[in-house]
N, C-alpha and C positions, 0 to 999 in steps of 0.2 A: 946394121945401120946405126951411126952415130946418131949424139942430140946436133949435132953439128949439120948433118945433111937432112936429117930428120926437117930442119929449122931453114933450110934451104928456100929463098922464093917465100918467108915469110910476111914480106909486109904487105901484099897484097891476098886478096882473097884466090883461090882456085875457083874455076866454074865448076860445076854437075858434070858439064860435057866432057872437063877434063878426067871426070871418074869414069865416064859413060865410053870413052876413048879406049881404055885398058879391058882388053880383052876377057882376062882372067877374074877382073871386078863383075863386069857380067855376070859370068857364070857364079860367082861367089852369091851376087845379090838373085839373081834368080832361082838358084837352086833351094837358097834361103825362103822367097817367096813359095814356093811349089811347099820346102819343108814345113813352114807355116800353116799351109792351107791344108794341108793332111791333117797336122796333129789337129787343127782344130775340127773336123773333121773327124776325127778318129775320135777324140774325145767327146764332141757332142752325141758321136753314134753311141759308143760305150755307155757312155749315160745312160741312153733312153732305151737300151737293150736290158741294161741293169736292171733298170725300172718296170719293165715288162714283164723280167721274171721273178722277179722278187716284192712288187709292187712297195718297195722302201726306197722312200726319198732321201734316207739318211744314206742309203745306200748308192742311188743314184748321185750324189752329192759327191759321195767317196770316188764314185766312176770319174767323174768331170776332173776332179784332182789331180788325178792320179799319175798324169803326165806331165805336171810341173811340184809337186809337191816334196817326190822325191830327190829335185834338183839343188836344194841344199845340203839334203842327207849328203849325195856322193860328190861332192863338194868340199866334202871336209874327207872322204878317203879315197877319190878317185883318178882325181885330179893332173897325177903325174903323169897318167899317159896321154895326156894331152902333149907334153915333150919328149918325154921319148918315146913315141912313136912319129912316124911321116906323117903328117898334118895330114895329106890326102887320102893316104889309108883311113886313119882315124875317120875323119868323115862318111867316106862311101862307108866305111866297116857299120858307124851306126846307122846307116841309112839304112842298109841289108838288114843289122837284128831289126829296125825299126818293120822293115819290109816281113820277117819271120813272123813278128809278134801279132801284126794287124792279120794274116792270113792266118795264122791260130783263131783271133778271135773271131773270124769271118766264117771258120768251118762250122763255128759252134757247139765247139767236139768240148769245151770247160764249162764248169760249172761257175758260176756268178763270182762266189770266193775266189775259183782260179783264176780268172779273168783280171781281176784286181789283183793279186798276187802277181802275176804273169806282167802287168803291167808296169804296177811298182816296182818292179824287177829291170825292169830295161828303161823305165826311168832314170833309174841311179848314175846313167853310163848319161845323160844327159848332156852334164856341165864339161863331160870330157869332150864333144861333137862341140860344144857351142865354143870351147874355149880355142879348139883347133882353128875354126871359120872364124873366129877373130884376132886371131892371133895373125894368121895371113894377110889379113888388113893393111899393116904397115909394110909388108913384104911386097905387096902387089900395088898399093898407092902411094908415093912417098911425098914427103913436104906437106902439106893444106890440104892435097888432096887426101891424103888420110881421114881429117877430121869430115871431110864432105862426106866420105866413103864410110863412117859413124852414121852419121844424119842420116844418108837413107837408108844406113838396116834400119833405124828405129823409126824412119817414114812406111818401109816397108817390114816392120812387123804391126804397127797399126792395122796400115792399108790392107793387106794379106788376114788378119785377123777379122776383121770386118766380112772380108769375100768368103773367108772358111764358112762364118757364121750363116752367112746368105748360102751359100751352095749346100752348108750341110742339110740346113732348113728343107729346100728343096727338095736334094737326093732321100731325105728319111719319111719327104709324103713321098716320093716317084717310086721309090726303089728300095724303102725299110732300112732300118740299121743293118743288116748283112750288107746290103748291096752298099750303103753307101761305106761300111770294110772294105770292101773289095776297090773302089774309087780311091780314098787312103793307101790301098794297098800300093793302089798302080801310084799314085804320087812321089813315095819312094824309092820304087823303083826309077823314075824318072830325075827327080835329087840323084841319085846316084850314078847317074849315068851322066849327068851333068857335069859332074865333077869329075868324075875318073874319064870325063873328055875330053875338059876342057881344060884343067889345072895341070900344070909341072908337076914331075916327082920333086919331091924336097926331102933331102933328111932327116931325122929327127934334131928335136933344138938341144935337147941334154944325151946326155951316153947315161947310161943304169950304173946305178954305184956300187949295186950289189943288194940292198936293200930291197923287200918287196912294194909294191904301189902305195900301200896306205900310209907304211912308214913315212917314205921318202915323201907324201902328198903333207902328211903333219909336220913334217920336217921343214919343207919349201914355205908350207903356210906359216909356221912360226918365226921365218925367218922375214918372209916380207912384213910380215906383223907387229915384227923388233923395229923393222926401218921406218922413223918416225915422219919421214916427208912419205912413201907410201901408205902407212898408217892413216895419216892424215885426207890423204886425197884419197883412199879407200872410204872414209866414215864419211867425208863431204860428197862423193858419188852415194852413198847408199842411204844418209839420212833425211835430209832435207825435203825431197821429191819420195823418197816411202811413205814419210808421216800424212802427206796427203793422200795418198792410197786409203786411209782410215776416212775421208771425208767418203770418198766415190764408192767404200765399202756402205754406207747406210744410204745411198741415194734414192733406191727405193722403197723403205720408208719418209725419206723428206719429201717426194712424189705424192707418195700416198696421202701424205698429209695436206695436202694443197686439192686433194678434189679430187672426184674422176674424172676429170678431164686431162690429169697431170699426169705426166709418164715420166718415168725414172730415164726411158732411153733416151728423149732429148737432154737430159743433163748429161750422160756420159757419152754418147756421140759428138755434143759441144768440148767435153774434155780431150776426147781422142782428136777434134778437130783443132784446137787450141793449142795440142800438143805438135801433129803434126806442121802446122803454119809455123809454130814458133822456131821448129827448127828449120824448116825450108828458108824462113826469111834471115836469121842469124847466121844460119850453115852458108850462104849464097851471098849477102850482100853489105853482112859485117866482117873489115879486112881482121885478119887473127889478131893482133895488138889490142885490137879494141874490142874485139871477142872476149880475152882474157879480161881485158879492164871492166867489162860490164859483167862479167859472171855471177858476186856478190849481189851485184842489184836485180841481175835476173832469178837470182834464187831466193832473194827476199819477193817477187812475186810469185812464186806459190800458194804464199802465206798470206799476204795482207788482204787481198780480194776475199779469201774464205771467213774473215770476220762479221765481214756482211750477214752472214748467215746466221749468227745474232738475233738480226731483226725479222727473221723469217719470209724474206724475200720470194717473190712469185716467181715462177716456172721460169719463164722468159727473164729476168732480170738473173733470178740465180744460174740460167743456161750460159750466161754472156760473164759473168762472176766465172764458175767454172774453166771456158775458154780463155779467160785473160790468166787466171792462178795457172792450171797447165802450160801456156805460152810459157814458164819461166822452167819446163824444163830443159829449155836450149839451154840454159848455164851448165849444163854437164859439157856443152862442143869447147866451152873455154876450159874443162880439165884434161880434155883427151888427151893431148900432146905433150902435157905436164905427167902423167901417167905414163904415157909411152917412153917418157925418156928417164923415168925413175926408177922403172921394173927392167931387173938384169933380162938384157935378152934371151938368151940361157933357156929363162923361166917365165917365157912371155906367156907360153900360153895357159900355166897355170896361173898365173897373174890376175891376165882376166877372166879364168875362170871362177877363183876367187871371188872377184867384182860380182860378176851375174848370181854366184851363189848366194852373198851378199845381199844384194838387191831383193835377189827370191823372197829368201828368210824374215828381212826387215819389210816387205810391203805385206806380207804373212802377215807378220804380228803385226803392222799397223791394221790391214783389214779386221785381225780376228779384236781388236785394244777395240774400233770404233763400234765392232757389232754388238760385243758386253758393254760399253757406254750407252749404246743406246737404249738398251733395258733399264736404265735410268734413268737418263735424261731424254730429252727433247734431239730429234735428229739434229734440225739446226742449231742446237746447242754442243752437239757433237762433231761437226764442221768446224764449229767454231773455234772450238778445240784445237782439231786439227791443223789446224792452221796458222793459230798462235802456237800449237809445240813445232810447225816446220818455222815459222817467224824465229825460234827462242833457237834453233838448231842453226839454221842460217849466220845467226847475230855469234853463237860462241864459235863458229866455225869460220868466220868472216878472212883470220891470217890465212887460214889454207885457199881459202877462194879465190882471195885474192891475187896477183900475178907476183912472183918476186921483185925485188926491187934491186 
C-alpha cells in the first residue's frame, strides 16, 4: 500500500461503521478483546495464587508483571518474526503457547519460582503477537479507516481491561485462582480460533536473510532508529502521554491523602474514561486535516491540567483534571498515518512492534521515576511534575507533531 492510497478519501473523516463493515477488522478487534480479557485475568489469578503460597507481596507484585514486563525485553531481540513469519500463524501460534502456559499454571504441577519463570518466558514472545495484529491494520482498513481501526484497539484495550478486572474479581471469589486459569485458558483458545477463522493466509512481509532473529531484530531496530522522520515520530508517540503515566502511578497515595472518603479508583477510572471519550470523539468527528493540525495542542493537554495538582485539589475537581489531561491522548490518531507511511512496509510489523515496546519501557520508567518521587515529595507535587516534564516533552517535540507543510 502506497502513502498515496493510504491517503486516499482523506479530507473527510471515515465512520466506525466503515471499520465495523470489514469483516477481517471484527475478528481482529474481537479476538483482541477476548485476548485482553484473559491476560488480565490470568494475571490477576497468578497474583493471588502467588500470594497464597508464598504469602510475599513482593512476590505477588512480581506475579501481576509478569505479563507485560517482559514486553520490552523481547522487543529489543524478538521482533523479527513478527515479518518473516505469516501474520496469522504468528498470532494463533502465540495464542496456543499463551493457551500451554495458563494450563500449566492451572494444573498446579510448578512451584511459585517456576510459575514466574514459566511466565516471563512466554512473555518475551509478546511484542512479536502484538506487532503481527497490528501490523494487519492497514492491510485490512485502508485510507481514515486505518486510524479509526487505531482508536478502537485502544478503546478496546481500556474497555476489555476494565471487564478482565470485573470478571477476574468474580471468578477468584466463585471459583479460586485455578479455576479462574482454566477461564484464561478457554479465552485463548477462543482468540485463536478466531483468527485462524476468520483472517486470510498472508505471507510473511520480509524473506530471512540468513541471519538469526535477534541479529536481524538489532539490525531492523537500528536502522528505523537512524531514520530521523521515524525516529522522531517514534519519541513523539512514546514520550509525552508516558510521562503522565508517572502522575496515575502515585494516585493512590494523592487518594489517601485527601481522606477516607477518597479513592484512588475514581481518579483513574476518570483517566481511562478521558482517555477513551477523547479518542472516540477525535477518531469520529475530527476530518484527518484537522486531526494532524490539532495533534501538538492535544498533547500539550496532557500536561497543563496536571499542574493543578500543585494546589492539591479534591477528589472530584482532580477526577475531572485527570479526564481532561488523558482526553489529549487522541494526538497519537494525528501521528498514526504519518507512521504508516514512513515505516518500509517490508518492516511493518517490527515497526510497530518497536512503538508498543517503546511505550512499555518509557511508561515503566515513568511509573517507577513518579513512585521514588514520591518518597520525597508530596504526591500532588509529584503530578505536578509530571505533567510539566510531559508540557517540556510536548513543547521540544512540537516540529515532529506538527503536520508537514
Amino acid at each position: 500500500m502506497t502513502a498515496t492510497s493510504t491517503r486516499a478519501g482523506a479530507g473527510r473523516p471515515a465512520a466506525y461503521r466503515d471499520a465495523f463493515a470489514v469483516a477481517e477488522f471484527r475478528v481482529l478487534l474481537g479476538s483482541f478483546g477476548v485476548f485482553m480479557i484473559g491476560e488480565t485475568v490470568k494475571m490477576l489469578a497468578l497474583s493471588v495464587l502467588v500470594y497464597e503460597r508464598t504469602g510475599s507481596g513482593l512476590l505477588a507484585a512480581l506475579a501481576y508483571v509478569t505479563g507485560f514486563l517482559p514486553h520490552a525485553l523481547g522487543g529489543l531481540f524478538m521482533l523479527a518474526l513478527a515479518d518473516r513469519w505469516p501474520p496469522r500463524a504468528v498470532i494463533v501460534g502465540y495464542d496456543l503457547l499463551r493457551l500451554a502456559l495458563v494450563v500449566v499454571l492451572a494444573l498446579g504441577a510448578l512451584s511459585p519460582a517456576g510459575m514466574l519463570v514459566l511466565a516471563a518466558a512466554v512473555g518475551l514472545l509478546a511484542p512479536v503477537g502484538s506487532a503481527a495484529r497490528t501490523a494487519l491494520l492497514p492491510e485490512v482498513l485502508p485510507g481514515d479507516a486505518y486510524v479509526l481501526g487505531r482508536s478502537l484497539l485502544t478503546v478496546a484495550a481500556g474497555g476489555t481491561q476494565v471487564a478482565g478486572f470485573a470478571l477476574g474479581g468474580l471468578l477468584l471469589g466463585w471459583i479460586g485462582p485455578y479455576g479462574a486459569l482454566w477461564v484464561a485458558a478457554a479465552t485463548c483458545a477462543v482468540s485463536a480460533l478466531l483468527v485462524r477463522a476468520g483472517l486470510a493466509a498472508r505471507p510473511p512481509r520480509a524473506g530471512r536473510d540468513g541471519s538469526g532473529a535477534v541479529r536481524e531484530t538489532w539490525r531492523v531496530n537500528r536502522a528505523l532508529l537512524a531514520d530521523r522522520r521515524i525516529r522522531g515520530l517514534l519519541l513523539a508517540q512514546w514520550v509525552p502521554g508516558s510521562l503522565l503515566v508517572g502522575a496515575e502511578g502515585v494516585a493512590v497515595p494523592y487518594a489517601a491523602g485527601l481522606g477516607p472518603d477518597a479513592s484512588a479508583g475514581v481518579l483513574l477510572m476518570a483517566a481511562a474514561s478521558g482517555m477513551l471519550l477523547g479518542n472516540l470523539l477525535v477518531g469520529r468527528f475530527v476530518a484527518p486535516a484537522r486531526r494532524e493540525a490539532w495533534t501538538p495542542w492535544l498533547a500539550l493537554l496532557l500536561g497543563v491540567p496536571m499542574l493543578a495538582f500543585a494546589a492539591r485539589p479534591g477528589l472530584w475537581p482532580a477526577a475531572a483534571l485527570f479526564a481532561v489531561a488523558t482526553a489529549g491522548f487522541a494526538y497519537q490518531l494525528g501521528l498514526a498515518q504519518r507512521f504508516l507511511d514512513a515505516v518500509p512496509e517490508a518492516r511493518r510489523g517490527q515497526a510497530f512492534g518497536l512503538l508498543s515496546a517503546g511505550l512499555m519501557a518509557a511508561q515503566g520508567l515513568a511509573a517507577a521515576a513518579g513512585g521514588a518521587l514520591s518518597d520525597v515529595l508530596l504526591p500532588g507535587a509529584v503530578m505536578a511534575l509530571a505533567g510539566g516534564a510531559s508540557l517540556a516533552a510536548t513543547l521540544a517535540l512540537w516540529r515532529v507533531l506538527s503536520p508537514p507543510r
